[in-house]
C-alpha angles and dihedrals in degrees: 000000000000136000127240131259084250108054081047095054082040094057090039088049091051093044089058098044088047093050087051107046095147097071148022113277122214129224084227103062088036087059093045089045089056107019100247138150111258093209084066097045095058093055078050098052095043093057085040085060098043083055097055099241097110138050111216110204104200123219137001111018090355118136130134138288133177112299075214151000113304087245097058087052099098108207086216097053097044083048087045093053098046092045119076104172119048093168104123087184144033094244093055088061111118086220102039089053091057086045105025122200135248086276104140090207087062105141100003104059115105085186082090088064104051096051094049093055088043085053093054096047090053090050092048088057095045080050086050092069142043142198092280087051098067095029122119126276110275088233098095123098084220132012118245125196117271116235113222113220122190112221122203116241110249108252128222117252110214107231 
């Protein structure tokens, strides 16, 4: 699985506004912090809005701030509001359940099964944390961005 550009610049996006609560933030130094295109991440922050995870301030000196307190910000329901399709497979498709496919497990495959159970268990420990959660340390005299670095998954070696 993996998530969407989107749900990442959302995160990111989220990350920047909470380690500055004392003012508005802009898309523009968000964009320049993370290197993302503000014209994503106003298609970020507007879902982010319609969610009712940001606050959006119009006009002069406008810009954006935390709808509510970094603890009350669940990761799994953020996740859950960027992402639009959580069918790992074919087969967990809604629609393709109604319609299946030309699988020739269809019916008979337990592996369904598994990854959706794998599925759930990632989104229960996105539930288990929230925005505070994965913030920066309080020690700092002023926050800086975090840069997100993927890391690649180790890799079992057969021997």
């Amino acid at each position: 699985m993996r998530l969407t550009a989107m749900t990442d610049y959302a995160l990111r996006l989220l990350l920047h506004v909470a380690q500055n609560p004392n003012r508005l933030c802009t898309i523009a130094e968000v964009a320049r912090a993370y290197g993302i295109s503000e014209a994503h991440l106003m298609k970020v922050t507007h879902r982010l809005a319609l969610g009712g995870w940001l606050e959006t301030v119009r006009g002069k000196g406008g810009g954006m701030r935390l709808a509510r307190p970094p603890q009350d910000i669940p990761l799994g329901a953020v996740v859950r509001c960027m992402e639009s399709d959580f069918a790992l497979v074919e087969c967990l498709d809604a629609a393709a359940a109604e319609a299946p496919s030309g699988c020739l497990l269809h019916g008979r495959c337990a592996l369904t099964g598994v990854l959706d159970g794998a599925l759930q268990r990632f989104m229960q420990h996105l539930d288990a944390h929230c925005l505070a959660d994965v913030l920066p340390g309080t020690g700092a005299a002023a926050p800086q961005p975090i840069r997100l670095v993927r890391a690649l998954p180790a890799v079992p070696v057969p021997g």
